[in-house]
C-alpha positions, 0 to 999 in steps of 0.5 A: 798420640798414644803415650809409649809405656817404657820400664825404667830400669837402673844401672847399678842394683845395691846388694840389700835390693839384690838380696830382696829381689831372691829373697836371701841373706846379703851375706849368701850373696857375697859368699856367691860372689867369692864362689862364682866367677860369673859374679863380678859386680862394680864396687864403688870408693866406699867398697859397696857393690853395685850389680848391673843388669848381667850380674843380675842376669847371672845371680839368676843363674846361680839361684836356679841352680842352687836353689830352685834345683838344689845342686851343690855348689861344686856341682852348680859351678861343673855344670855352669863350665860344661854348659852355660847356655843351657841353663839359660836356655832352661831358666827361661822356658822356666820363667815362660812358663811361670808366666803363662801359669799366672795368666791363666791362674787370674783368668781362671780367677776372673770367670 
């Protein structure tokens, strides 16, 4: 019987992995936080925050926006409340994309 591949994911993301994971000051994240509504991570006793896999999803919202378009943060937030779903729908093809780009990118190198 073949074994199934699964990928573990964890519930809650600390704000020093989220920080590596964009590349980014921690303190950017909290400013982002304080700025984004969409943002609102769990915080435990101690007051750390915990992002889940939504916030995870937003932040990357926020991050295209702001630094991979360079849209101010007044714009990122107008266009955020105008059209949402558009954005995602854009960072996706993005990401689509990127991914095919390495694919070819490996098999190029591989011939």
């Amino acid at each position: 019987m073949p074994k199934i591949k699964t990928e573990i994911t964890k519930l809650f993301y600390s704000i020093g992995e989220v920080a590596d994971r964009y590349k980014v000051n921690v303190s950017l994240i909290r400013y982002w936080e304080k700025e984004f509504d969409i943002l609102n991570p769990k915080k435990n006793k101690k007051g750390n925050r915990l992002f889940t896999e939504k916030d995870i999803k937003n932040l990357d919202i926020i991050y295209h926006l702001v630094k991979e378009r360079n849209f101010t943060l007044k714009g990122a937030k107008k266009k955020l409340r105008e059209n949402k779903n558009d954005t995602i729908n854009n960072i996706e093809i993005i990401n689509k994309l990127k991914e095919v780009r390495q694919f070819l990118v490996d098999l190029r190198n591989k011939l």
